[in-house]
C-alpha positions, -999 to 999 in steps of 0.1 A, spaced: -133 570 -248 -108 590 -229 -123 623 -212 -89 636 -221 -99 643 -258 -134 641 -262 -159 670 -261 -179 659 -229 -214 668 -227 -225 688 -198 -265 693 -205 -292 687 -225 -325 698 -232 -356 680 -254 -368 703 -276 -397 693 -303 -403 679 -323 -370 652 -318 -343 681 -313 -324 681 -286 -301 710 -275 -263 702 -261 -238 722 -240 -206 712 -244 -172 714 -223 -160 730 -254 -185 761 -250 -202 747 -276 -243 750 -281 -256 723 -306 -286 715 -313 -293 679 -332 -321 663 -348 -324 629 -336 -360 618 -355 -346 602 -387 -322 579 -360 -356 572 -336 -380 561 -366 -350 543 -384 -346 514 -356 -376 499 -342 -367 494 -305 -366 533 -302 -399 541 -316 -412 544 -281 -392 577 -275 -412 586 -306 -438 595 -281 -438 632 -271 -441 625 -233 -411 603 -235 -391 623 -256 -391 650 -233 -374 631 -202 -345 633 -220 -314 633 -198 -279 629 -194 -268 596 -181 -261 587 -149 -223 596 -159 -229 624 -181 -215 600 -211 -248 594 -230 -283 612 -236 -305 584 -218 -345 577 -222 -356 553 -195 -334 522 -209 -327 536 -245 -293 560 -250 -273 582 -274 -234 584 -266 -221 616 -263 -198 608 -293 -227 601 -316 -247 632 -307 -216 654 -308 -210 641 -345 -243 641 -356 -247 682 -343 -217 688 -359 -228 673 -393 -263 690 -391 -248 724 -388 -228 720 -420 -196 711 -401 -172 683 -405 -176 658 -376 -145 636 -364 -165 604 -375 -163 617 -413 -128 620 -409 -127 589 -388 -145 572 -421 -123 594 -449 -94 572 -432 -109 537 -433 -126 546 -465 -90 553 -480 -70 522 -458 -51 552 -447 -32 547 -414 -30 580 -391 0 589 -400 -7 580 -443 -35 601 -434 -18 636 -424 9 629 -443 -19 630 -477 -28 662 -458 4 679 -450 -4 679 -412 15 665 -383 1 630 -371 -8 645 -335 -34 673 -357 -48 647 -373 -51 629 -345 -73 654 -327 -93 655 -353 -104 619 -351 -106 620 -316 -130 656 -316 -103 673 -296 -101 701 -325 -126 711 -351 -118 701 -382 -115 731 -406 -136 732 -436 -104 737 -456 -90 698 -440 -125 686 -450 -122 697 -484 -82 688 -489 -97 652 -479 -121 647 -505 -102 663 -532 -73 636 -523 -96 609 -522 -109 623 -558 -77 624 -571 -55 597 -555 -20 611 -557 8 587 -555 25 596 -521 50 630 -519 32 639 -554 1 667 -560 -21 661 -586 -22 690 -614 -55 684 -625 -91 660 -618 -93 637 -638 -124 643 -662 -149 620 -669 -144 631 -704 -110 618 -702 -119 582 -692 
């Protein structure tokens, strides 16, 4: 991932139970739940463990939060902070795109942005307003043929 667009991570600190609190390049303070991704694959369960847990660390390049030989990229966590705090995260709007079989540019078109704004959103290098996150799910909802807006949803009642 280039360093050129991506938040990079400059510290973390375990917290319990399973939180863990980032500091950004951005400024930004984050704090993430990572217990439902520990218990939901096996090999991890070891960092289950309280000790453990707690030698959290940034990785030897600052790209990843590392456990002895167990990680989290930074691009994961960042995402995954994001979503917790009731934001939009650049891998929703990575996934609205491939969701949709949008390319970058079908995709800010469908939003009325320039490709390069759309762009950073996908790559984390702006925060995605709440006002783009909800523009993409009401076009997904409503499909618009292209260069048209929709009047209405279509109601289930009218199915």
């Amino acid at each position: 991932m280039s360093e050129h667009f991506f938040p990079q991570l400059l510290k973390v600190e375990a917290l319990a139970p399973y939180r863990l609190r980032t500091i950004w390049n951005t400024g930004e303070v984050l704090e993430v739940d990572v217990g439902p991704v520990l218990r939901s694959h096996p090999s991890l369960a070891p960092i289950l463990n309280e000790a453990t847990f707690s030698r959290a660390h940034l990785s030897e390049w600052g790209r990843a939060v590392e456990w002895f030989d167990a990680e989290f990229g930074q691009d994961n966590v960042y995402a995954w902070a994001k979503e917790q705090s009731g934001q939009a995260s650049h891998e929703m709007f990575d996934s609205w795109i491939h969701r949709n079989k949008l390319s970058l540019t079908k995709a800010a078109e469908a939003l009325g942005i320039s490709r390069r704004m759309a762009s950073y959103y996908r790559t984390a290098n702006k925060p995605i307003p709440r006002t783009i996150w909800l523009a993409c799910l009401g076009w997904e909802a409503t499909r618009p043929e292209p260069g048209a807006l929709p009047r209405s949803l279509v109601s289930s009642s009218s199915k």
